[in-house]
C-alpha distance (Angstrom), angle and dihedral (degrees) to the residues before:
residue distance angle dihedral
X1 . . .
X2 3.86 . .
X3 3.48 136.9 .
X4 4.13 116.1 -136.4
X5 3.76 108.5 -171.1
X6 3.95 119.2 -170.9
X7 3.34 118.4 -161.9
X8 3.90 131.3 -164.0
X9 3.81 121.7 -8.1
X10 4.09 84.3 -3.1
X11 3.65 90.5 62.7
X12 4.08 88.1 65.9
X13 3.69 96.4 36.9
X14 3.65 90.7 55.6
X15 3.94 92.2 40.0
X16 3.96 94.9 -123.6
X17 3.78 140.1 46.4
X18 4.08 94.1 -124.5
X19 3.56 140.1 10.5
X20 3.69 135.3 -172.5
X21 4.05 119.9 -139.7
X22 3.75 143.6 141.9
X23 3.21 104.9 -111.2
X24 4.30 117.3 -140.5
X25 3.20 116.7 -102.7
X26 3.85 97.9 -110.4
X27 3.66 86.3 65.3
X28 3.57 100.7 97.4
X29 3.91 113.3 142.4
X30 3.71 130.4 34.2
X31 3.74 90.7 -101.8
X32 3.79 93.0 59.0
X33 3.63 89.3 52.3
X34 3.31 93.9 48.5
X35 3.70 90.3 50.4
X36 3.66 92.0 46.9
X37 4.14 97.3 51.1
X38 3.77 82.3 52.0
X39 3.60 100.5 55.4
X40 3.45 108.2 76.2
X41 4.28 95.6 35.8
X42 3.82 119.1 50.7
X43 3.72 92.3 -161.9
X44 4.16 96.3 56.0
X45 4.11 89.3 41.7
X46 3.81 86.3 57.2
X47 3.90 100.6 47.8
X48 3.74 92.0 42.0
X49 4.15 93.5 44.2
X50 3.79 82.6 50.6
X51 4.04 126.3 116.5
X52 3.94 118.2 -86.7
X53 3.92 86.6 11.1
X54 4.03 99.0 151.9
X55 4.08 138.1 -161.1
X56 3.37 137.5 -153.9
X57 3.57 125.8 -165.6
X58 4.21 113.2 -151.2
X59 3.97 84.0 -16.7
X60 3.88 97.5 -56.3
X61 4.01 114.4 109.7
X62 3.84 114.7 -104.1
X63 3.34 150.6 -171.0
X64 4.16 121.6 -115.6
X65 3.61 90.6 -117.0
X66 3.73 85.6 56.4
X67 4.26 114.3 123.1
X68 3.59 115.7 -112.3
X69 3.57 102.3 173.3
X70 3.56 96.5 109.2
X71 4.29 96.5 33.5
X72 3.71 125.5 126.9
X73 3.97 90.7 -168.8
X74 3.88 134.3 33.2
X75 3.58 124.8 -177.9
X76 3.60 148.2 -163.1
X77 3.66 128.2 -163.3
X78 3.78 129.4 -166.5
X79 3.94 113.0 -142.7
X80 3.90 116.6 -96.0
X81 3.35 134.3 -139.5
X82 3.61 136.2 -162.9
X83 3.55 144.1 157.6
């Protein structure tokens, strides 16, 4: 089981700030799960595909062609902004 935490504007596109799923087993990188929480909602596809949208795999910043095969905790950040 993994955790997927969403935090800022992807926490309402996706409808909650974490879930907990087993992923497939073709979900291997970040990317792929990103592609694969966007298929089946528009909305979540678009705020995750959007510019400055970051990951973290187990709490450490990644790349989307990061592995998660063997990750307790994936997450997405929406960018922030500040003055």
């Amino acid at each position: 089981m993994t955790t997927i935490l969403f935090f800022g504007r992807l926490s309402d596109a996706a409808g909650a700030s974490e879930i907990r799923i087993d992923l497939p087993a073709h979900v291997e990188t970040v990317g792929a799960l990103r592609t694969w929480l966007g298929a089946g909602d528009s909305m979540l596809a678009a705020a995750l595909a959007a510019p400055g949208v970051r990951a973290a795999r187990d709490r450490i910043f990644c790349d989307f062609d990061a592995a998660i095969a063997d990750a307790r905790e994936v997450a997405f950040m929406s960018p922030l902004s500040g003055g």
